[in-house]
N, C-alpha and C positions, 0 to 999 in steps of 0.2 A: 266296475269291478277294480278296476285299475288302481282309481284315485282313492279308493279304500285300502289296496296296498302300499300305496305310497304315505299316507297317512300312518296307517299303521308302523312303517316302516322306520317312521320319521320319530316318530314316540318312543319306539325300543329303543332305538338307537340315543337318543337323547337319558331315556332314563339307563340306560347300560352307561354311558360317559359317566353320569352323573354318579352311579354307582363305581365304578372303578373310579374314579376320582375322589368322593370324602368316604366313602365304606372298606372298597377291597383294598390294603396292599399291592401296590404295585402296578407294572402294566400288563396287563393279562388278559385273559380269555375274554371278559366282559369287556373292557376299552378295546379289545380289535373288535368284539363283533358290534360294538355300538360304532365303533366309525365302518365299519362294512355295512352295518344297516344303516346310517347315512349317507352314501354314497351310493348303493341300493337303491333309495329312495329318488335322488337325484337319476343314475342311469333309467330308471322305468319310466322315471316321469317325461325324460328327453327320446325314450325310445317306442315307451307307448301312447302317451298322452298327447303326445307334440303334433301325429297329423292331427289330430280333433281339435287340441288346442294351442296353439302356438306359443304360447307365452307360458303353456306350463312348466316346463324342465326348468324356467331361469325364476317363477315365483315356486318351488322347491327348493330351488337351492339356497335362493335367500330365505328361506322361511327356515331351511336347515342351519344356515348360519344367524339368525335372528336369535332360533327357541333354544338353541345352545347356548349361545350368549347369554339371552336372558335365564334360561333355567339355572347356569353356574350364578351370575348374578344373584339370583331370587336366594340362592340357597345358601352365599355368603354373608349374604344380609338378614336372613334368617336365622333366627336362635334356634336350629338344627344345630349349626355349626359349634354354638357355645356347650348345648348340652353332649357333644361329642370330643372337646377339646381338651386336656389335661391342664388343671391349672394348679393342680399343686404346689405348693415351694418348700424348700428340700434347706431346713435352718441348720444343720449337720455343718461340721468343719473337720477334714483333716488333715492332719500336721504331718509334713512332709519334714522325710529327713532334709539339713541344709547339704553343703556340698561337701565338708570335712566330717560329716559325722559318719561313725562304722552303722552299721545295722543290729552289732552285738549289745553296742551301747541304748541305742533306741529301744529294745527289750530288756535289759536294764532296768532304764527309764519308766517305761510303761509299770513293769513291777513293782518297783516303786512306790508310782503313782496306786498303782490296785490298793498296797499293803496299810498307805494312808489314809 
């Protein structure tokens, strides 16, 4: 029962990073509770698993810093990321007053420019 918590626990919390990382804005509700269900995962496995199994709390915790790693990995090098990223380019130019010109004359100018 345990080790199906822990599993489970390890998944959320990986795909919760993962999601607050290239999806949500910001750091928020899903990046604490994916590192609180990683950490989760680790505390059970060292507080329930450890008399049965001895070695379990320290192969969670590296399996927790493994699928993290690889899962940010897998998703940077994945054309996720491309079809999510703005590549637009912006061929626009504007013209900035220099440092003696008034602002009265720059509309002026532009008027000008329209009536041409």
């Amino acid at each position: 029962m345990y080790i199906a918590i822990v599993v489970l626990l390890l998944v959320f919390g990986v795909l919760l990073l993962l999601a607050e990382m290239f999806l949500l804005p910001g750091f928020g509700i899903a990046g604490i509770s994916g590192f609180g269900c990683l950490i989760g995962s680790v505390v059970v496995a060292y507080l329930k698993l450890t008399p049965c199994y001895p070695w379990a709390g320290h192969v969670t915790l590296a399996a927790a810093l493994v699928l993290t790693g690889l899962a940010i990995y897998a998703f940077l090098r994945g054309r996720a990321i491309d079809k999510m990223a703005l590549d637009a380019q912006i061929d626009s130019k504007v013209e900035l007053a220099e440092p003696g010109k008034k602002i009265n004359n720059l509309k002026k100018e532009a008027e000008a420019e329209e009536k041409k």
